[in-house]
Residue, then its C-alpha position, 0 to 999 in steps of 0.5 A: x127681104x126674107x119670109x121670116x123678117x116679113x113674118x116677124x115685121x107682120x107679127x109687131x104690125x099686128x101686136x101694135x094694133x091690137x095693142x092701139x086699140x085695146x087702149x081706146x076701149x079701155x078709154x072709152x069705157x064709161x065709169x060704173x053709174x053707182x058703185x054702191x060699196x065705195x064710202x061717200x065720206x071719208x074720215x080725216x085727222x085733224x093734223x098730220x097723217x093716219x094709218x091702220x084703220x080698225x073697223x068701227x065698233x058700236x057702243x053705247x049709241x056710237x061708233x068708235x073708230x080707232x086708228x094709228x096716228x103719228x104726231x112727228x112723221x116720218x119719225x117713229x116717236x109719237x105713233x099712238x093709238x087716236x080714236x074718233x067717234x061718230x053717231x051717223x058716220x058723217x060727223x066725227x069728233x076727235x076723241x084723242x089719244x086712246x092708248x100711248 
């Protein structure tokens, strides 16, 4: 075997094991205990699917969350504007179709 097959067979040993232990601590890294910005609730639609999400706007007492909403997927017909309101972003009530 020639010096630059015995360096090149070294050089895969050594890149497969740093390889092999990179992936156990990345498996063995444990899971921040409290990650304080991801949502504890989450916003579902009654039926069908949503998208685009808005940032809730306050008003009068509530929380107005605005969204796209398609009523026939995967066609393009139906796609409107929905809103949802909430006092206490936990419980939401379907407002409906705000804009067509």
């Amino acid at each position: 075997m020639s010096s630059t097959t015995s360096g090149l067979r070294l050089l895969r040993i050594a890149f497969a094991a740093v390889l092999v232990l990179a992936s156990a601590a990345v498996g063995s890294t444990p899971a921040p205990a409290a990650v304080t910005y991801r949502a504890q609730y989450h916003f579902t639609v009654p039926d069908h699917w949503k998208n685009d999400p808005q940032r809730p706007v306050y008003l009068n007492g509530k929380f107005h969350y605005y969204y796209l909403y398609n009523a026939d997927y995967p066609n393009e017909v139906g796609t409107a504007w929905r809103l949802a309101t909430t006092t206490d972003g936990v419980a939401f009530a379907d407002q409906g179709i705000a804009a067509p």
